[in-house]
C-alpha positions in Angstrom: 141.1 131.7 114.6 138.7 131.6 110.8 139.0 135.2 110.0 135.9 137.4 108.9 135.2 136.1 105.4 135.5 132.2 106.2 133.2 133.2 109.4 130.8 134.9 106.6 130.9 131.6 104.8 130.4 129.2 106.8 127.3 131.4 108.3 125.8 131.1 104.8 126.5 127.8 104.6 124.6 127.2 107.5 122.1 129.5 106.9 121.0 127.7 103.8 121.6 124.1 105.6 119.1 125.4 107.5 116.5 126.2 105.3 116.6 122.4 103.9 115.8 121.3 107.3 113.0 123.0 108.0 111.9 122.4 104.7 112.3 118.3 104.5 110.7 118.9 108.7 107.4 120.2 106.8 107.5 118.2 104.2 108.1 114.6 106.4 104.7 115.9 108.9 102.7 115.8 105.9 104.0 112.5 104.9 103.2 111.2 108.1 99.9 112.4 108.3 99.3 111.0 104.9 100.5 107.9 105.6 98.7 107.8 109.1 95.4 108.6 106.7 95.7 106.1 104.0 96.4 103.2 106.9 93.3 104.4 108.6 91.3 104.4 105.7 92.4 100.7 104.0 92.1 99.0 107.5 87.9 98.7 106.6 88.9 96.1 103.6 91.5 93.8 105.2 89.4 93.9 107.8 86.9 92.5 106.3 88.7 89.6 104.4 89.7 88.6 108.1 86.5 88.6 109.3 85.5 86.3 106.3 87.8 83.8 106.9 87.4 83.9 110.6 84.0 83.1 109.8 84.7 80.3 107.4 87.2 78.8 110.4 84.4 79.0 112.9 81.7 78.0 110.7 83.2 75.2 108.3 85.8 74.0 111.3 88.1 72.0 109.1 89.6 73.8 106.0 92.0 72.0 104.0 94.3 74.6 102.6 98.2 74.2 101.6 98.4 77.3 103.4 98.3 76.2 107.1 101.1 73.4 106.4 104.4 74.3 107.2 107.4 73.2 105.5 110.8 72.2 106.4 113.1 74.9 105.3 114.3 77.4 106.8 112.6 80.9 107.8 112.3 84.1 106.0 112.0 87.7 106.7 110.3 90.1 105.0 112.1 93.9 106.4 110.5 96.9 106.1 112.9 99.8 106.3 113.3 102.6 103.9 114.7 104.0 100.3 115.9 107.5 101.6 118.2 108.5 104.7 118.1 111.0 106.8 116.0 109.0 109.1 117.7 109.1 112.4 117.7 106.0 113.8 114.9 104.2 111.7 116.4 102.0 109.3 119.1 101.3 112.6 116.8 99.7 114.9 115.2 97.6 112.6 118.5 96.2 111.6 119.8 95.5 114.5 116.0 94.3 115.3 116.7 91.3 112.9 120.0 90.1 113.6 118.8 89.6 117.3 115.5 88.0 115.7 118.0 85.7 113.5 120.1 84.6 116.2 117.0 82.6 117.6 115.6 81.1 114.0 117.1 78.2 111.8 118.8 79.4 109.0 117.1 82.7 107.8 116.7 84.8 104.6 115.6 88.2 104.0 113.2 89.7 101.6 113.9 93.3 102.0 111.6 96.9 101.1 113.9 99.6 100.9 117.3 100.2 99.4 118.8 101.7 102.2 118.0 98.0 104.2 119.3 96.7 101.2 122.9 98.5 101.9 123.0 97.7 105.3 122.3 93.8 105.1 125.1 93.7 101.9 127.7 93.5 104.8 125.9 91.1 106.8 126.3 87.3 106.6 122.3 86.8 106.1 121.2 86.0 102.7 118.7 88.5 101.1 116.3 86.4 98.5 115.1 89.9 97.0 115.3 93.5 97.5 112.0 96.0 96.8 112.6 99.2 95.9 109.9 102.2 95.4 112.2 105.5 95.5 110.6 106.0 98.4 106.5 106.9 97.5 103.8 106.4 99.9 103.2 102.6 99.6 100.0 101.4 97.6 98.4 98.0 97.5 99.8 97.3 94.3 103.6 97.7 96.2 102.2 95.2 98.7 100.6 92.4 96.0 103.9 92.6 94.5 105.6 91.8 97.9 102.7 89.6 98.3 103.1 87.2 95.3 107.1 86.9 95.9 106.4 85.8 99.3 103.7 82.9 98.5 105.9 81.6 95.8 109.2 81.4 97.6 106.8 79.6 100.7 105.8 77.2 98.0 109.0 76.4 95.9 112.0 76.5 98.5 109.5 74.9 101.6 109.9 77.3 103.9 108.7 76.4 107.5 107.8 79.7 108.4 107.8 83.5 107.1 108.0 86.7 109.4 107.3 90.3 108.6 109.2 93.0 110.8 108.5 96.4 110.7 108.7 99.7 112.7 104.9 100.7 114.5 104.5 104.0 115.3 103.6 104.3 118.9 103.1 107.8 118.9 105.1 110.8 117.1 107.5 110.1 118.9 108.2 106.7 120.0 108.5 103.8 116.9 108.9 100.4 117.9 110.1 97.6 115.4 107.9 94.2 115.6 107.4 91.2 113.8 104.5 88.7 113.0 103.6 85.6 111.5 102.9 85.6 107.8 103.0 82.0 107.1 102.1 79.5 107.4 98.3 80.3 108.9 97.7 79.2 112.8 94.1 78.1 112.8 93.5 78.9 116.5 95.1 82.1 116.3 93.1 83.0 113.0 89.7 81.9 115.2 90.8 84.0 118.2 91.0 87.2 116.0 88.9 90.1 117.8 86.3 91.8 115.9 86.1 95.7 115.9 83.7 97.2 117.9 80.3 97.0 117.5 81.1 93.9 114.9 79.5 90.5 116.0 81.0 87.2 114.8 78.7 84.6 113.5 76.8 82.2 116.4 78.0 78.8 116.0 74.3 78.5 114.5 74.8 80.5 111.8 76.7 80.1 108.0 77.5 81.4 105.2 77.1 79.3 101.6 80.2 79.6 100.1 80.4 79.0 96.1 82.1 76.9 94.6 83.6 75.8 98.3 84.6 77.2 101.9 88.3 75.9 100.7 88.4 77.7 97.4 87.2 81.1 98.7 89.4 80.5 102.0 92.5 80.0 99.7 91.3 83.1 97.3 91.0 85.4 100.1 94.7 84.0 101.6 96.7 86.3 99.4 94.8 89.3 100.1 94.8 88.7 103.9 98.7 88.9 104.1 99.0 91.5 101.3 96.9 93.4 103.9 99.4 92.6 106.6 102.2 93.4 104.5 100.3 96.7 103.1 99.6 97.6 106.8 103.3 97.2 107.8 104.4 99.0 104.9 102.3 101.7 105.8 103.1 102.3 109.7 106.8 101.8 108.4 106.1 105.2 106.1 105.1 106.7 109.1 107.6 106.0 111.0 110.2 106.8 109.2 108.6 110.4 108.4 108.4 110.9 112.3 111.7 109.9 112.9 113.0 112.0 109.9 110.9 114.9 111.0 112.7 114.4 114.6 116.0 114.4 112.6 115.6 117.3 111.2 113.9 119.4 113.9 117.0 118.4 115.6 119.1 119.3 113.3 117.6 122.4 112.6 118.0 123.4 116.2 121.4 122.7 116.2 121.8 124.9 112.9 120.3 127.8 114.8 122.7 127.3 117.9 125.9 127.3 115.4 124.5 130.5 113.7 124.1 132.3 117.0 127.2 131.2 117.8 129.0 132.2 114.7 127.3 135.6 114.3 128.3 136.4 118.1 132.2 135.7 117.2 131.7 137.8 113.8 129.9 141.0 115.3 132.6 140.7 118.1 135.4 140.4 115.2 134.2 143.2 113.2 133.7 145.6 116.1 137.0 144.5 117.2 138.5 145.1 113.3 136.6 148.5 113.6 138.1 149.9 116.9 141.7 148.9 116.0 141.2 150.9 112.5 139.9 153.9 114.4 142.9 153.4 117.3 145.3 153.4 114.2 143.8 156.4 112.5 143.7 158.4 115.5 147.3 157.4 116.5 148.7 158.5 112.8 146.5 161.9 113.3 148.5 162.1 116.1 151.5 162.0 115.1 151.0 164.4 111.9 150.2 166.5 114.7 
């Protein structure tokens, strides 16, 4: 049984435990919100680069671009998962996400965000081409260009046949589901089939756009943005999620903080009166006896 002055310690302990808990649960609910916000508010521009080259699809019809050819490599993955810990089971599920995905694909490779996905693929047998690290900041587009620009040169100089992006998308605060989509190579009936937001009308099949110097040239200009948008985009619901599930984390943990302290100061009071009756039952027995 601790005695009275290891029971006072550890209640400090917990007691200041605590206080970082509810501290990093306030701090990860404005993160998420943040990150919810800045998603929101970037979706208007990569939306717009889609609908221009959905319009160039369905206006031109053929569009010779290197970017629709696949090659004969392998596949590659680019994982979102995060810098910091503490996320429950975030960085988990998405790891376990892609060794299911990379049991079904011919010979994959990882480009990873996050240093704590790069610590748990390092024991893995899957190859990992690069690792991105931002100490864990609320992604910006320049994060994603950078991303970005890897990805279209390793699809150009090792001939990859296809590259994936898997991420977590937040649901709701409290549901996150990891998914994947195709980054390249470009599927022109997919691209054509892409719904417009509501009260946006695609162009009639009368109706075109001049494009200077070429349909081509501006299709392959925009083609960089477009997937820095889908890698931004999965950058950003990955922030989100991860500040839900650490928020969850720590909520959790905060509660069970609160139960051990309840517990703890129960045993001391109990202690202490216990130390306090046994003092009195002593001095009245020596009283006693002097008597």
């Amino acid at each position: 049984m601790p005695s009275l002055r290891d029971t006072r310690l550890r209640i400090r302990a917990i007691s200041q435990t605590l206080k970082v808990t509810k501290a990093m649960n306030l701090i990860s609910t404005s993160k998420m919100r943040k990150g919810k916000t800045v998603l929101a508010n970037s979706e208007p521009y990569f939306n717009r680069i889609q609908r221009t080259m959905t319009n160039i699809l369905n206006g031109v019809g053929q569009v010779n671009s290197p970017y629709f050819k696949s090659g004969k490599g392998g596949t590659a993955i680019v994982v979102v998962m995060s810098d910091k810990g503490l996320a429950g089971g975030y960085n988990s599920n998405v790891y376990h996400y892609v060794l299911d995905l990379c049991t079904t694909i011919k010979d994959p490779s990882l480009i990873v965000i996050g240093q704590v996905g790069q610590r748990y693929f390092e024991g893995s047998p899957l190859q990992t081409l690069k690792t991105f690290c931002f100490n864990g900041k609320l992604p910006d587009a320049s994060d994603a260009d950078k991303v970005s620009q890897f990805v279209f040169n390793q699809f150009a100089d090792k001939d990859f046949a296809e590259i994936r992006l898997v991420y977590t998308r937040m649901v709701n605060i409290l549901k996150h589901k990891p998914e994947e989509r195709l980054l390249l190579p470009f599927n022109r009936d997919e691209m054509r089939k892409l719904r417009y937001n509501e009260g946006e009308v695609p162009l009639a099949k009368n109706e075109h756009f001049e494009y200077l110097p070429s349909p081509e040239e501006v299709f392959n200009a925009l083609a960089p943005q477009y997937v820095a948008g889908l890698i931004y985009g999965g950058m950003l619901e990955g922030y989100a999620s991860e500040q839900a599930e650490r928020m969850t984390a720590m909520d959790q943990s905060s509660r069970n903080a609160e139960d051990m302290l309840a517990k703890l100061q129960l045993f001391y009071n109990r202690a202490r009166q216990a130390n306090i009756t046994q003092e009195i039952t002593e001095i009245s027995a020596g009283t006693a006896a002097l008597a």
